[in-house]
C-alpha positions in Angstrom: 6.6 -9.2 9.8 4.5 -7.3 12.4 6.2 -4.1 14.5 5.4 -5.6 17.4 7.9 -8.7 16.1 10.4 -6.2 15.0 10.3 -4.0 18.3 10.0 -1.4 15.8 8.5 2.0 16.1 4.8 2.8 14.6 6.7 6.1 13.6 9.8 4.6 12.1 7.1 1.9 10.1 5.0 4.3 9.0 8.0 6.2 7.5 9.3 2.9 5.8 6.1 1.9 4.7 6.0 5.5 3.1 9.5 4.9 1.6 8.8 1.4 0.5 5.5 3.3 -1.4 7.5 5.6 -2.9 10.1 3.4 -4.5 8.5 1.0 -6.2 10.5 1.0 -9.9 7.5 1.9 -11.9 6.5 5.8 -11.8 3.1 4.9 -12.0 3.5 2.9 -8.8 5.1 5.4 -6.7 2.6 8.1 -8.1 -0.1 5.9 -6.6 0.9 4.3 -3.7 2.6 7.4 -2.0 -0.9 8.5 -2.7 -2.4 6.3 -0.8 -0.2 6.2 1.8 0.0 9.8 2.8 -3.4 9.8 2.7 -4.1 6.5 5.4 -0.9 5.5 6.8 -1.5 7.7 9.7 -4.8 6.6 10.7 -4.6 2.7 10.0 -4.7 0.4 12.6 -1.8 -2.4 13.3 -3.6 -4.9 11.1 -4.4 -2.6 8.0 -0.9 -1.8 8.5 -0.2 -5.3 8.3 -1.9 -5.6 4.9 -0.9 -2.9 3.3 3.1 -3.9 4.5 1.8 -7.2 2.8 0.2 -5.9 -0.3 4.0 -3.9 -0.9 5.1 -7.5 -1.4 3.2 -7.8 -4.5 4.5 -7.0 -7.9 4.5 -3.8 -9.7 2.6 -4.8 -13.3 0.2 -6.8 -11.0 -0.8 -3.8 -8.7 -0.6 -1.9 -11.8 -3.3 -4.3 -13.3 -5.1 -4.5 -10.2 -5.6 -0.7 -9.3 -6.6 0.2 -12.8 -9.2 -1.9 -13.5 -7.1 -4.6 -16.2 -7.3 -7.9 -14.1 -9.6 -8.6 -11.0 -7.2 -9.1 -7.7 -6.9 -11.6 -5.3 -10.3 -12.5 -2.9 -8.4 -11.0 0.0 -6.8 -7.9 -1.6 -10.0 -6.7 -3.1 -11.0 -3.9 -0.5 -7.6 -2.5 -0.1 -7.1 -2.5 -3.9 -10.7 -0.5 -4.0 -9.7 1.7 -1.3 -6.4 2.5 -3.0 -7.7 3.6 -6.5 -9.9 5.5 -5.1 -7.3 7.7 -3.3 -6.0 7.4 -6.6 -8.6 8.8 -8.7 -9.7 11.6 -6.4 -5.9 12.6 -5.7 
């Protein structure tokens, strides 16, 4: 669900979004995603924001798959997946 649903802050979501990155239950997960999203959070837009809250939703082995290369993802995940292993591999 959108901030703007939630009345939420952009502050306090891009601190959830950060925690939600963090604590995934696989190491390897957190490693990458908090990654990622100390490196964009910031600078995203509502939408990518939007995505990215969306992509969280997914599960950890998939993303896993995803990210490294394993298992092609989804039509519509495919450039955030790209963009997050590459914050991943240059980290």
């Amino acid at each position: 669900m959108t901030a703007e649903l939630t009345g939420e802050t952009r502050e306090n979501r891009l601190k959830r979004l950060r925690m939600r990155s963090m604590r995934r239950g696989t190491k390897e997960m957190d490693i990458i995603l908090v990654r990622y999203a100390d490196a964009r959070l910031e600078a995203m837009t509502e939408a990518e924001l939007d995505a990215y809250e969306a992509l969280l939703d997914e599960y950890d082995p998939d993303l896993y798959q995803w990210i490294s290369g394993q298992r092609p993802a989804p039509e519509e995940l495919r450039p955030l997946i790209a963009e997050i292993a590459r914050v991943a591999a240059n980290g």
